[in-house]
N, CA, C and O atoms as a MOPAC input file, in Angstrom:
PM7 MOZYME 1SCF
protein

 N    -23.43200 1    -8.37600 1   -15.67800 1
 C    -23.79200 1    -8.20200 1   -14.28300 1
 C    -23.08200 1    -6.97000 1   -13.74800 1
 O    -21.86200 1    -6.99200 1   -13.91200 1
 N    -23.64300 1    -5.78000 1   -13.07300 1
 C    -23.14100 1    -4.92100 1   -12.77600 1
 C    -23.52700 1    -4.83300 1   -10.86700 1
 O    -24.50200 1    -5.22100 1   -10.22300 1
 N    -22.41400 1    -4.23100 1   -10.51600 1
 C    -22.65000 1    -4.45700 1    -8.84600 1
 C    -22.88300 1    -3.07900 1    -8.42100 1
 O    -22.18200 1    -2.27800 1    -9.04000 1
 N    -23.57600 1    -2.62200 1    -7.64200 1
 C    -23.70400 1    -1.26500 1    -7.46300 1
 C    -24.39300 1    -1.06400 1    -5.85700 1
 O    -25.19300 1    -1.89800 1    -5.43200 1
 N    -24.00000 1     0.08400 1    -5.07300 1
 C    -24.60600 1     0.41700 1    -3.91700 1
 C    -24.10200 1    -0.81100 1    -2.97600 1
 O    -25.03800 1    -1.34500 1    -2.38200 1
 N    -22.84400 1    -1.36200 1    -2.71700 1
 C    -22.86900 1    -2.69300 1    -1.38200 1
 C    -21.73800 1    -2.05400 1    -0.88500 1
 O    -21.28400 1    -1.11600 1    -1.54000 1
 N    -20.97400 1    -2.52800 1     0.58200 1
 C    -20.36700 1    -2.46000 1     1.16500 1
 C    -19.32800 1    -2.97700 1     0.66000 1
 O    -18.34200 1    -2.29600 1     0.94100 1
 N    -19.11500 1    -3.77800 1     0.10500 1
 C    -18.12100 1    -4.91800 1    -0.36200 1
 C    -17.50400 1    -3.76700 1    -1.66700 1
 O    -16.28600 1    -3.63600 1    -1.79200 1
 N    -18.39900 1    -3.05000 1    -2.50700 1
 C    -18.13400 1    -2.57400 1    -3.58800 1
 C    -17.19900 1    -0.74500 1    -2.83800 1
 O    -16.22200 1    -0.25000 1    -3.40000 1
 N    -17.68700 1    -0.29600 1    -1.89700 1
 C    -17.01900 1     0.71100 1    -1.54800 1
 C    -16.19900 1     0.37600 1    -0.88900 1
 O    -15.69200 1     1.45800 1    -0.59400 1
 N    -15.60700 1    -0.40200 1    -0.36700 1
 C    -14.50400 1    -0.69400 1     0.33200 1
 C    -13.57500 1    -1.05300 1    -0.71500 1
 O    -12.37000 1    -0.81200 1    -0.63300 1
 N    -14.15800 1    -1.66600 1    -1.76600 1
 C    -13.27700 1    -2.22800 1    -2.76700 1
 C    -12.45800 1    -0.71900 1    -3.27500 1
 O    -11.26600 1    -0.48500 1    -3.07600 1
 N    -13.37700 1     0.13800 1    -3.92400 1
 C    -13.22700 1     1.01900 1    -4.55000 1
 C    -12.49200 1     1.81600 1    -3.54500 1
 O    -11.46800 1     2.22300 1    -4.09300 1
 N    -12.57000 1     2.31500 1    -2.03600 1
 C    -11.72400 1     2.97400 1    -1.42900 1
 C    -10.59100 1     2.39100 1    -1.36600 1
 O     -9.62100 1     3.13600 1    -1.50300 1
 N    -10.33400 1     0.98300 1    -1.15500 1
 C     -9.20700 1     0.40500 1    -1.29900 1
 C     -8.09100 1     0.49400 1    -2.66100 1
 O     -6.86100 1     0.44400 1    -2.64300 1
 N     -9.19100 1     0.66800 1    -4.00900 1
 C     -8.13200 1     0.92800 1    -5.33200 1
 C     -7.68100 1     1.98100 1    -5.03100 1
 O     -6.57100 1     1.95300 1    -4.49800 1
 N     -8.29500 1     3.22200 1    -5.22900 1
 C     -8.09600 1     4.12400 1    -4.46300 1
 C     -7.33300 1     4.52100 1    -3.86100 1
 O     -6.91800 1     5.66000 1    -4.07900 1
 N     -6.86700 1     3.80600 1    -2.93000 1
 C     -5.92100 1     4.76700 1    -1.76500 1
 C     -6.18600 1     4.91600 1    -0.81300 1
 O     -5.55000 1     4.38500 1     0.09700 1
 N     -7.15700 1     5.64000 1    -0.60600 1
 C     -8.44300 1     6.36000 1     0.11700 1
 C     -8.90700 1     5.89900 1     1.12600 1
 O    -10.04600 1     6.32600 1     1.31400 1
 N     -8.34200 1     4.77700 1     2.36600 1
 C     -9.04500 1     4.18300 1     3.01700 1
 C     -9.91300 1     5.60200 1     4.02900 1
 O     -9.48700 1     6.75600 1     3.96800 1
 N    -10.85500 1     5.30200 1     4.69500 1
 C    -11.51400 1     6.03600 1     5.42000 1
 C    -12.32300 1     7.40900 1     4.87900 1
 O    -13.03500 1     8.20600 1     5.49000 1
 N    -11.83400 1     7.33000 1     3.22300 1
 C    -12.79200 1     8.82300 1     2.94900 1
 C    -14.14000 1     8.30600 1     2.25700 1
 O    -14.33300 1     7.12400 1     1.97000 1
 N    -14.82900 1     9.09600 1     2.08100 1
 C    -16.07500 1     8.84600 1     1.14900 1
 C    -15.60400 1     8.51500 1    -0.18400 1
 O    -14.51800 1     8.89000 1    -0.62500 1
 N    -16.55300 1     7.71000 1    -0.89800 1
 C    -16.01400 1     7.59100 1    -2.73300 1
 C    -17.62300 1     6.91400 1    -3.04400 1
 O    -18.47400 1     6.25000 1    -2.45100 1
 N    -17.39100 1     7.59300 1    -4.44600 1
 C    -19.03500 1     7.32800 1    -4.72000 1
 C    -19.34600 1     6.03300 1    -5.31100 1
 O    -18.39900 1     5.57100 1    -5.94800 1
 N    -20.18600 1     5.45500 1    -5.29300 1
 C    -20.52400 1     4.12900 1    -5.94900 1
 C    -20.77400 1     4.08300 1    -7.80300 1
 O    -21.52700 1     3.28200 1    -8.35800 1
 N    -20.33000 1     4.64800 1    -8.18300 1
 C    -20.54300 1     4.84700 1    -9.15900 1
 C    -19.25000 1     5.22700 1   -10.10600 1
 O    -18.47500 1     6.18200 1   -10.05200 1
 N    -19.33700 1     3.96400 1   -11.10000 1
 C    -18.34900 1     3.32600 1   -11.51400 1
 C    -17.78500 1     4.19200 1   -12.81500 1
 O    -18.62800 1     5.00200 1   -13.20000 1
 N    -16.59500 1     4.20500 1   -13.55200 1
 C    -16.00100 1     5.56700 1   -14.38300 1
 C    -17.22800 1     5.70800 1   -15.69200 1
 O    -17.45100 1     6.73800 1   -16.32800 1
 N    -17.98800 1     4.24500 1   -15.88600 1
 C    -19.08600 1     4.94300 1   -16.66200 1
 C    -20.58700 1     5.32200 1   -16.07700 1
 O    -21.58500 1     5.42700 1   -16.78900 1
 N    -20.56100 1     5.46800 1   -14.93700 1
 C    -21.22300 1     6.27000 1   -14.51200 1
 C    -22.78600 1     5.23400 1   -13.83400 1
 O    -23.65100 1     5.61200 1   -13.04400 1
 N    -22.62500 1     3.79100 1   -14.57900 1
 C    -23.21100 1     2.64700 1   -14.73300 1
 C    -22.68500 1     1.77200 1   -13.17100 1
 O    -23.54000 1     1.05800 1   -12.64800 1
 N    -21.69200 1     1.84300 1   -12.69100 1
 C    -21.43300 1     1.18200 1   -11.26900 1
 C    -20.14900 1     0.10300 1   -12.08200 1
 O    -19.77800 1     0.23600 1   -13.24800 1
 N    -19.66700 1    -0.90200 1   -11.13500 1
 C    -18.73700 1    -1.12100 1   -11.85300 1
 C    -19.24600 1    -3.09800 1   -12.06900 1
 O    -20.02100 1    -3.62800 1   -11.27300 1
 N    -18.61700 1    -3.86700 1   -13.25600 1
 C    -18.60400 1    -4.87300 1   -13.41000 1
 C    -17.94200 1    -6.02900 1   -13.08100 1
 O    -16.71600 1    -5.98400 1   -12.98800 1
 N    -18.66100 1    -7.28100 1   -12.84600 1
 C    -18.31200 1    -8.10000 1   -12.10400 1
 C    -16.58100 1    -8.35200 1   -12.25600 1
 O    -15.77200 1    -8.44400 1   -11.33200 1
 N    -16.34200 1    -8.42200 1   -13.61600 1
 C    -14.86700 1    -8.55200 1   -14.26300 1
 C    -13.74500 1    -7.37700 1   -13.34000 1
 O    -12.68800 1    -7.50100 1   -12.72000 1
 N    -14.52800 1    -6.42000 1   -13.62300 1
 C    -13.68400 1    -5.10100 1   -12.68600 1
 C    -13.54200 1    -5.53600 1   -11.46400 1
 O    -12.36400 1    -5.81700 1   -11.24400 1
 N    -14.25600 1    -5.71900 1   -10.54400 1
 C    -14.14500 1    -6.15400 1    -9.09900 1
 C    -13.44600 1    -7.14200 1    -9.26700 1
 O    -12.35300 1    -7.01300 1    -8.71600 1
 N    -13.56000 1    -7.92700 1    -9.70100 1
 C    -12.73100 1    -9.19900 1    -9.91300 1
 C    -11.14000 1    -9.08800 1    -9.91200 1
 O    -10.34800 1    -9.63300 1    -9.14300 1
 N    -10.90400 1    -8.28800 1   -10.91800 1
 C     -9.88600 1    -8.19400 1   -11.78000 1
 C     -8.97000 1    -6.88000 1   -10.61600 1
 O     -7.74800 1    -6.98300 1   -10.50800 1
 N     -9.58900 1    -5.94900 1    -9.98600 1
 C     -9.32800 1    -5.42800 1    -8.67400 1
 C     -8.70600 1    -5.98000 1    -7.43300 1
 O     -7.75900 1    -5.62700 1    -6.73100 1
 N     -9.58500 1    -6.99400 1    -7.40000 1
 C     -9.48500 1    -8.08200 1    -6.15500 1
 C     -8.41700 1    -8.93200 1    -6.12000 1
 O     -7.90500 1    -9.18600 1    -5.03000 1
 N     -7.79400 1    -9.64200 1    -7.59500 1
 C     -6.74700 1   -10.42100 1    -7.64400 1
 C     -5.74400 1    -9.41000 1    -7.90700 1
 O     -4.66400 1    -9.96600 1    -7.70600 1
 N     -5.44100 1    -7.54100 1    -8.44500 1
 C     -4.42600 1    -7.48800 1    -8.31700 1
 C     -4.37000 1    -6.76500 1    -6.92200 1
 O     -3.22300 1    -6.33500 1    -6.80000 1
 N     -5.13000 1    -6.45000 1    -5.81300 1
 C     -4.76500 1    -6.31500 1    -4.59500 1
 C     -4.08100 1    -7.51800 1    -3.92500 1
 O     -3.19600 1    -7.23200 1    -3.11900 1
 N     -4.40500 1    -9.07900 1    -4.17200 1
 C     -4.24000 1    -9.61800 1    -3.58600 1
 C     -2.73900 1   -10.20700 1    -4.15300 1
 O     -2.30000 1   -11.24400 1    -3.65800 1
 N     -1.92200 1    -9.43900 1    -5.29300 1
 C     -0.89300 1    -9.99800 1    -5.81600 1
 C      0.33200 1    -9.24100 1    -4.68000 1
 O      1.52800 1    -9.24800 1    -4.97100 1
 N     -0.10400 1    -8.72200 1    -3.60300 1
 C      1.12300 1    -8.48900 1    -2.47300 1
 C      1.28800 1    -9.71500 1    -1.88000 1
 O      0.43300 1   -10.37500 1    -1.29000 1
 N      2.71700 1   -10.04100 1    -2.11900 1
 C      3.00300 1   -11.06200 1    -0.98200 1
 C      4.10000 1   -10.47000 1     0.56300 1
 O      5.28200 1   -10.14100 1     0.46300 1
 N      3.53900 1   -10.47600 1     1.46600 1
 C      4.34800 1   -10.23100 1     2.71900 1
 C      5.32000 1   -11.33800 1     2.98100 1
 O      5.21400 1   -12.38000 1     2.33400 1
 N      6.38100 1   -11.17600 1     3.99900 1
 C      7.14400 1   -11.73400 1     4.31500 1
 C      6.61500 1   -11.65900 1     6.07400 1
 O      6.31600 1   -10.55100 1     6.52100 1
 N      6.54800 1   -12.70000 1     6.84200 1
 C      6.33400 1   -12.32100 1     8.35300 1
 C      7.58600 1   -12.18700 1     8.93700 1
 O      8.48800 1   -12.59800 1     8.20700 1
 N      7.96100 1   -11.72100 1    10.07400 1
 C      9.40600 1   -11.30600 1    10.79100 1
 C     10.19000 1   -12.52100 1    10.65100 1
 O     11.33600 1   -12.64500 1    10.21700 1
 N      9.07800 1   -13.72700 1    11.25600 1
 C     10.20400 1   -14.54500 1    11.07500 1
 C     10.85400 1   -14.90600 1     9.99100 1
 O     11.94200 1   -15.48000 1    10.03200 1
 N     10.13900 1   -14.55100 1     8.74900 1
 C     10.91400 1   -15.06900 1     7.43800 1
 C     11.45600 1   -13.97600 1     7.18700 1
 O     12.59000 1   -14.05500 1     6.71500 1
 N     11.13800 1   -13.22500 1     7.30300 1
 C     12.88400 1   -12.11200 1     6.80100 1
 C     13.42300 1   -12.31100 1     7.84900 1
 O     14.57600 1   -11.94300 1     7.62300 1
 N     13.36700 1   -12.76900 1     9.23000 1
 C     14.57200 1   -12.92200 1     9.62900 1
 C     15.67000 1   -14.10000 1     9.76200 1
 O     16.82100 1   -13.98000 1    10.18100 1
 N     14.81800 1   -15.64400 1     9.15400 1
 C     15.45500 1   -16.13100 1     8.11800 1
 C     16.11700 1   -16.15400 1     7.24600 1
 O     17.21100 1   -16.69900 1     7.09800 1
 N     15.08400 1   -15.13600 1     6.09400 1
 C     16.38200 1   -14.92200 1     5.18500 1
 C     17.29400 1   -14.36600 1     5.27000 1
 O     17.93200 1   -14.48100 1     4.22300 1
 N     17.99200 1   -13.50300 1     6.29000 1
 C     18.74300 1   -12.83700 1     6.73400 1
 C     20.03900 1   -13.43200 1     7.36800 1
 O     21.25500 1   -13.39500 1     7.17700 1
 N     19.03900 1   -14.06300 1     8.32000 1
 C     20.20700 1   -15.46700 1     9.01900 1
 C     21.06800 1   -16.21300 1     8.18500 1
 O     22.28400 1   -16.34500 1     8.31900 1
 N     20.04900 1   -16.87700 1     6.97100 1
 C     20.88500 1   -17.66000 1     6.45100 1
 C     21.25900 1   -17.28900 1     4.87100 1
 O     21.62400 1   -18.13500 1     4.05500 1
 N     21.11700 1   -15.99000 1     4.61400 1
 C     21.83800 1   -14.95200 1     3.56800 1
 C     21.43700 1   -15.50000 1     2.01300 1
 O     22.08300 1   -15.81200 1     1.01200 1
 N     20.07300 1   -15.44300 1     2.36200 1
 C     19.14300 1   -15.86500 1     0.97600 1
 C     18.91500 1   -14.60100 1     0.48200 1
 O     18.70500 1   -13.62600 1     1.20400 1
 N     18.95400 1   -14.57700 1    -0.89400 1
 C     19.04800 1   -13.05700 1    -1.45100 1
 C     18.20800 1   -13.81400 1    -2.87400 1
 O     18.56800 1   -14.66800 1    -3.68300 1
 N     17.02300 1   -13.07700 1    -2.70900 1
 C     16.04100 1   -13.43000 1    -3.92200 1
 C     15.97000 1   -12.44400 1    -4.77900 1
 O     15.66500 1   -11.28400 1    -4.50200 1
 N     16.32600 1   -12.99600 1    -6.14500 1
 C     15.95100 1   -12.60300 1    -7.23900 1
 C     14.84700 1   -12.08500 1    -7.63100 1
 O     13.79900 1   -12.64100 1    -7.30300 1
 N     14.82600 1   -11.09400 1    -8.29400 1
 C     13.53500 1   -10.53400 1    -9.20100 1
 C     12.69300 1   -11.74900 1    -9.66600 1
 O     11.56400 1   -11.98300 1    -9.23400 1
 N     13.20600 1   -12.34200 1   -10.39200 1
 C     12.47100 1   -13.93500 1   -11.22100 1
 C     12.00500 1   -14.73200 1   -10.10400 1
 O     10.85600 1   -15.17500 1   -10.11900 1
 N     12.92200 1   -14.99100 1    -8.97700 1
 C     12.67700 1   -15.77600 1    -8.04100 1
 C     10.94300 1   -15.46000 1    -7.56200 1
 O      9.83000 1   -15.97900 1    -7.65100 1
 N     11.68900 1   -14.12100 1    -6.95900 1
 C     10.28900 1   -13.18900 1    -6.00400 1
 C      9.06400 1   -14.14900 1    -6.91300 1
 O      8.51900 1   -15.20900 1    -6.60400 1
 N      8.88600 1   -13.12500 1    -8.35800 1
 C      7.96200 1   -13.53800 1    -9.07000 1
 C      7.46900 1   -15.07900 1    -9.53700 1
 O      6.34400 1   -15.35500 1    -9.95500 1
 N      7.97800 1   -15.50200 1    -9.45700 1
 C      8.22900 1   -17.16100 1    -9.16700 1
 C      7.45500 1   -17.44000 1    -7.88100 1
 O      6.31700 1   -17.90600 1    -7.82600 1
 N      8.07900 1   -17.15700 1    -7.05800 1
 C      7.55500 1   -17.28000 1    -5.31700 1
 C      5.56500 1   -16.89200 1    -5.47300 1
 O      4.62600 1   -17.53300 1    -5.00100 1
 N      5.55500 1   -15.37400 1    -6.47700 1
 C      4.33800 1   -14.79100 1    -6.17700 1
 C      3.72500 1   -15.30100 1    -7.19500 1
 O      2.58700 1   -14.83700 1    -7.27000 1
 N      4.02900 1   -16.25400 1    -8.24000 1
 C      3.36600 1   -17.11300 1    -9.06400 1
 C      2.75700 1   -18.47600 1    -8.26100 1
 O      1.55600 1   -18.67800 1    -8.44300 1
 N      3.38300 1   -19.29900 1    -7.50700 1
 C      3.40800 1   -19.92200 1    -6.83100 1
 C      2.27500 1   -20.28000 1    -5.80500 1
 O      1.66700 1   -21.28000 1    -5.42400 1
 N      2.32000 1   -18.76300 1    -5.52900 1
 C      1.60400 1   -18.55300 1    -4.41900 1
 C     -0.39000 1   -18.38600 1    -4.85600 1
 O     -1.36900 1   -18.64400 1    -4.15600 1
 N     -0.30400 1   -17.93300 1    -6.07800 1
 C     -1.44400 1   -17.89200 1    -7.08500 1
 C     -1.88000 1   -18.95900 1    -7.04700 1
 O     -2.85000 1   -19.37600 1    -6.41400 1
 N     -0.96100 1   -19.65000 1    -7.95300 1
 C     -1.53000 1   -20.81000 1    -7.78300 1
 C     -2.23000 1   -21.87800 1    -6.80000 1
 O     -3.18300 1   -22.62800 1    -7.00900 1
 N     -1.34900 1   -21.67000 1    -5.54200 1
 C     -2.00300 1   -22.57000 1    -4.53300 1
 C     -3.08700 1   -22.33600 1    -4.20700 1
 O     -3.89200 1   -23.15600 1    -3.76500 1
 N     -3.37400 1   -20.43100 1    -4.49000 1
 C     -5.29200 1   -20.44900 1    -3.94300 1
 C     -5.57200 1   -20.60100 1    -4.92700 1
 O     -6.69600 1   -21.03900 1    -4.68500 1
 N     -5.49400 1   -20.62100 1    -6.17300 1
 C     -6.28200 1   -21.12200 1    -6.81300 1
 C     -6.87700 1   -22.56400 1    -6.88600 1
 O     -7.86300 1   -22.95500 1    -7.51100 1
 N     -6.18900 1   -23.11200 1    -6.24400 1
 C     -6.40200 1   -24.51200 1    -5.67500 1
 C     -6.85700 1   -25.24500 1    -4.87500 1
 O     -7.08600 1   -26.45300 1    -4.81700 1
 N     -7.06600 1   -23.73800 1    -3.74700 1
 C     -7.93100 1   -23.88100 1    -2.16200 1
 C     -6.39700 1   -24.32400 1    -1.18300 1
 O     -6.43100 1   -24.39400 1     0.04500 1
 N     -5.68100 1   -24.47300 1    -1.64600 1
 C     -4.57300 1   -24.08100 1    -0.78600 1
 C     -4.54900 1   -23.12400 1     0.38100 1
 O     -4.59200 1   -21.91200 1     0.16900 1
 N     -4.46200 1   -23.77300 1     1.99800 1
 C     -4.36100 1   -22.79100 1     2.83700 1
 C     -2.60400 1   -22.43200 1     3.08800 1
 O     -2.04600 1   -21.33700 1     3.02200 1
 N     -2.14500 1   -23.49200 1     3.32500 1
 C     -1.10600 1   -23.25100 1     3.95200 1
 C      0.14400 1   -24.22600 1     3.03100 1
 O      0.09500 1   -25.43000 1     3.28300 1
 N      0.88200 1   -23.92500 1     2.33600 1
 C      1.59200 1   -24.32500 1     1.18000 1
 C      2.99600 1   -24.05900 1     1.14700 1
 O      3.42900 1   -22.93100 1     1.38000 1
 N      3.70600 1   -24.99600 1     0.88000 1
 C      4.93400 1   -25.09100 1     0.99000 1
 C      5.45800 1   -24.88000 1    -0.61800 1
 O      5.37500 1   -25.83600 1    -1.38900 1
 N      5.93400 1   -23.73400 1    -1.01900 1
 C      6.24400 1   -23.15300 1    -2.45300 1
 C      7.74800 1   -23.50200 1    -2.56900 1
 O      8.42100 1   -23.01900 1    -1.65900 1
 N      8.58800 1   -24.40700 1    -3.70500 1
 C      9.82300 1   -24.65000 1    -3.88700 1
 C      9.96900 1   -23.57100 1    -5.37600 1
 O      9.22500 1   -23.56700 1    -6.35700 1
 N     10.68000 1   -23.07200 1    -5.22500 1
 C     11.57600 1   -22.20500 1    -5.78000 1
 C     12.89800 1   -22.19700 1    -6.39100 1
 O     13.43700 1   -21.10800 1    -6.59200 1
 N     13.49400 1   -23.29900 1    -6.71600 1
 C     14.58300 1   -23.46500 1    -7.47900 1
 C     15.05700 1   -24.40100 1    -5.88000 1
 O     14.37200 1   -25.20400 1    -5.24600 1
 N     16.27500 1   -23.97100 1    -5.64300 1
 C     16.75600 1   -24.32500 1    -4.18800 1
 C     15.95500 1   -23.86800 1    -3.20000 1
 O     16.48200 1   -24.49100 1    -2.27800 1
 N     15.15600 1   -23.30700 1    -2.72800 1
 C     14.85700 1   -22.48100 1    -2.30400 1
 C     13.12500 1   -22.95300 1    -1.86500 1
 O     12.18200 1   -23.10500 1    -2.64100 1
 N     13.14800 1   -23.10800 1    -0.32200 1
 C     11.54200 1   -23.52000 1     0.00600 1
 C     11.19400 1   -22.42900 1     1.08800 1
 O     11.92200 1   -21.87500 1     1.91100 1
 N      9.75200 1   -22.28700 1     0.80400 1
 C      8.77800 1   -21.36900 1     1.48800 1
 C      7.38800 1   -21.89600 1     2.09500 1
 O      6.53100 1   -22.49700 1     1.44800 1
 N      7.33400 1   -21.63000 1     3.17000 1
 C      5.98000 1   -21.64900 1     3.34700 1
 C      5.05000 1   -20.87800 1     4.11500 1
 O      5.03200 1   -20.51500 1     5.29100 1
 N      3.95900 1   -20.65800 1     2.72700 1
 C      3.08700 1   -19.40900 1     2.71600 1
 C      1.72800 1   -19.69700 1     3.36600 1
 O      1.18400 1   -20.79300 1     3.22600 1
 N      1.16700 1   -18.66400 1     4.10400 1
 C     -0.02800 1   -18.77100 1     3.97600 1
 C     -0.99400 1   -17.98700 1     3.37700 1
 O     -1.29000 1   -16.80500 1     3.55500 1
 N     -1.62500 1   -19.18800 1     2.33100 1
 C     -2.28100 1   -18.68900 1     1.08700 1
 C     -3.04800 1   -17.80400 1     1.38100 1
 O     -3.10800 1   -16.87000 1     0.58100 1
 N     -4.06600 1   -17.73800 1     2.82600 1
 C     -5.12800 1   -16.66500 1     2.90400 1
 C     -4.68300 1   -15.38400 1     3.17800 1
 O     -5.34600 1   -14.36500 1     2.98800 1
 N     -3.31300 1   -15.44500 1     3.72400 1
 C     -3.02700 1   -14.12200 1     4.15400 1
 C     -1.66200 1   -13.40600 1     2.96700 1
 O     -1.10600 1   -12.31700 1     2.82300 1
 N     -1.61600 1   -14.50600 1     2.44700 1
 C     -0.36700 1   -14.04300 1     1.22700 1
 C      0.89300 1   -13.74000 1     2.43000 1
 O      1.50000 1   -12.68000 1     2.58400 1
 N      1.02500 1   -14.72900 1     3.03100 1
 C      2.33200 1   -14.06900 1     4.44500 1
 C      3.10400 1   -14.98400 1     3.96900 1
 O      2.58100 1   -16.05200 1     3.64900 1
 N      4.30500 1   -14.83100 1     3.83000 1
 C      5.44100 1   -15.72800 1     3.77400 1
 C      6.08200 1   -16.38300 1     5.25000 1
 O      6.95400 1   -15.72300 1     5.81500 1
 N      5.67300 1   -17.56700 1     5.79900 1
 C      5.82500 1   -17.75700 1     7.33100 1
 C      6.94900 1   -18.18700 1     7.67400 1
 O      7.14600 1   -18.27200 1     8.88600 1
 N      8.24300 1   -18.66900 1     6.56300 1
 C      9.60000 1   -19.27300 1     6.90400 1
 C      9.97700 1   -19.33400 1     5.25600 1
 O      9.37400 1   -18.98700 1     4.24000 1
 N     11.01600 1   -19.82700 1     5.46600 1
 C     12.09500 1   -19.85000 1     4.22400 1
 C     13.26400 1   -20.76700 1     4.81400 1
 O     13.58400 1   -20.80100 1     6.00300 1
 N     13.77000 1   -21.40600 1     3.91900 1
 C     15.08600 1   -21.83500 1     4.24100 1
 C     15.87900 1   -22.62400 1     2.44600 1
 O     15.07500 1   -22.69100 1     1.51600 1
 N     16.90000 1   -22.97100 1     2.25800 1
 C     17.59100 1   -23.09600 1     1.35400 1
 C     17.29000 1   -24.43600 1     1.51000 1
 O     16.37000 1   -24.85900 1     2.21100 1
 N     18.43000 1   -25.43000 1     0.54900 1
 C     18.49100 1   -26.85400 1     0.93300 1
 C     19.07200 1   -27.09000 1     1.66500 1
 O     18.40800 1   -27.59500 1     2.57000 1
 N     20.40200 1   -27.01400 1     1.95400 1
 C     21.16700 1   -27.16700 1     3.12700 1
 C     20.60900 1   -27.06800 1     4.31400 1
 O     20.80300 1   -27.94700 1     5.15300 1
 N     19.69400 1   -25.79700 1     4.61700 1
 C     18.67800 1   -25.63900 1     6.07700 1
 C     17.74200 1   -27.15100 1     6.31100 1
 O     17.52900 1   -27.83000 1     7.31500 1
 N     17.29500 1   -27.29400 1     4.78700 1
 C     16.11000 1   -28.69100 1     5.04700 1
 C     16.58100 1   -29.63800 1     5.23600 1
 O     16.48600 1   -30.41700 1     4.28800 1
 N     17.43800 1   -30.23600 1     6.64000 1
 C     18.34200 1   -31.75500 1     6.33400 1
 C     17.41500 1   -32.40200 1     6.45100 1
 O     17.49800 1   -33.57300 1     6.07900 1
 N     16.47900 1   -32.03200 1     6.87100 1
 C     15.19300 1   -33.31000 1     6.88300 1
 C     14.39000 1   -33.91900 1     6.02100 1
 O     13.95900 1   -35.03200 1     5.72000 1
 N     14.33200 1   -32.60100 1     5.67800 1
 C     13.25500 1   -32.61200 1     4.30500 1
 C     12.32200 1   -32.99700 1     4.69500 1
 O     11.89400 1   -34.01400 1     4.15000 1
 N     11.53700 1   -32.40400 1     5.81500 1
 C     10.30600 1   -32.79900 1     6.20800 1
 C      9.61800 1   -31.58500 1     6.79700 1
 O      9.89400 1   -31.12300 1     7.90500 1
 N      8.57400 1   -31.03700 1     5.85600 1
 C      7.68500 1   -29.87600 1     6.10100 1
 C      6.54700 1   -30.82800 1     6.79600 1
 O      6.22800 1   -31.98600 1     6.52500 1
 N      5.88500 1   -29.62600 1     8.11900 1
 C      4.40400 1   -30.32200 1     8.66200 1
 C      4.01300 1   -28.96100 1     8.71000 1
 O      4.79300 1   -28.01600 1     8.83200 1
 N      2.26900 1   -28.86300 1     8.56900 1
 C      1.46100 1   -28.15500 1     8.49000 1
 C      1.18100 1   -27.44000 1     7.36700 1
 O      1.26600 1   -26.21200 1     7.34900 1
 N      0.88400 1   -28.03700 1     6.51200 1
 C      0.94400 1   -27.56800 1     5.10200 1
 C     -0.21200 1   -28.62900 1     4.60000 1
 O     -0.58400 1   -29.69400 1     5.09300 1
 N     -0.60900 1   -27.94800 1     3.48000 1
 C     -2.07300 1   -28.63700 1     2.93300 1
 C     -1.81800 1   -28.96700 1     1.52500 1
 O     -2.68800 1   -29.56100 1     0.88900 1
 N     -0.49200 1   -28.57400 1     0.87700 1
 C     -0.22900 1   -28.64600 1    -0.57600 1
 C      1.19800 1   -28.22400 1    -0.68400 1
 O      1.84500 1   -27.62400 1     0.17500 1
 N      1.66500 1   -28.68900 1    -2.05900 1
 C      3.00000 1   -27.78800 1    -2.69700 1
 C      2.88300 1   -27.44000 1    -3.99900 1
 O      2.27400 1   -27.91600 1    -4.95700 1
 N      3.71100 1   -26.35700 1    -3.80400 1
 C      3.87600 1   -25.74700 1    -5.31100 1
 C      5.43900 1   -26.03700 1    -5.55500 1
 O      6.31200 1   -25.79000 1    -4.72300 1
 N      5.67300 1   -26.63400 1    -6.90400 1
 C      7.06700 1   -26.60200 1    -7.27700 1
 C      7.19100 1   -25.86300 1    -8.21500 1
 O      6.55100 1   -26.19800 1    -9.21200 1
 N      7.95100 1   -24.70400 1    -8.30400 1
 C      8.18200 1   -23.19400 1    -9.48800 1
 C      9.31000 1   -23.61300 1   -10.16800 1
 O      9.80000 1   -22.90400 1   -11.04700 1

């Protein structure tokens, strides 16, 4: 299946790119447009950014959480997973360490350690991931 000439496909492609706002041609490096696998395979590694929102870095800040390389990747494994699951809004555990993301926007919306959770009671969340 090859996709060629849509809106969806030049935005994609200005987006690999760089390029937001310039022209780029529809027409894919073999000259054929590009394949479903490509877009695909485009699409999930754009979507492998995970943000942090203010309030969670300014969480982690507050309470002097300092994440690991493994962790991060852990966190952004995590976070895969839950859409892959239809996960909107997901509470990701991380060793000590809980998050909760929202899956559609890849935003990290809070953080806190164990000590922060005396409750241990997350609301508004649709799933968990334990890493």
């Amino acid at each position: 299946m090859r996709i060629q000439g849509s809106e969806f496909l030049t935005a994609l492609q200005e987006s690999a790119a760089g390029q937001r706002g310039r022209a780029v041609s529809h027409q894919g490096l073999t000259g054929e447009g590009f394949s479903f696998q490509e877009v695909l395979q485009s699409r999930v590694r754009a979507d492998d950014n995970l943000r942090f929102s203010k309030h969670a870095s300014a969480r982690l800040m507050q309470r002097g959480i300092d994440l690991t390389d493994g962790q991060l990747e852990r966190l952004m494994d995590g976070t895969r997973r839950a859409g892959q699951k239809g996960i909107r809004d997901s509470l990701v555990i991380v060793d000590e360490l809980a998050f909760i993301v929202n899956i559609p926007n890849s935003t990290v919306v809070t953080a806190m350690d164990s000590k922060d959770a005396v409750e241990n009671i997350f609301t508004n969340i649709d799933g968990a991931v334990i890493m």
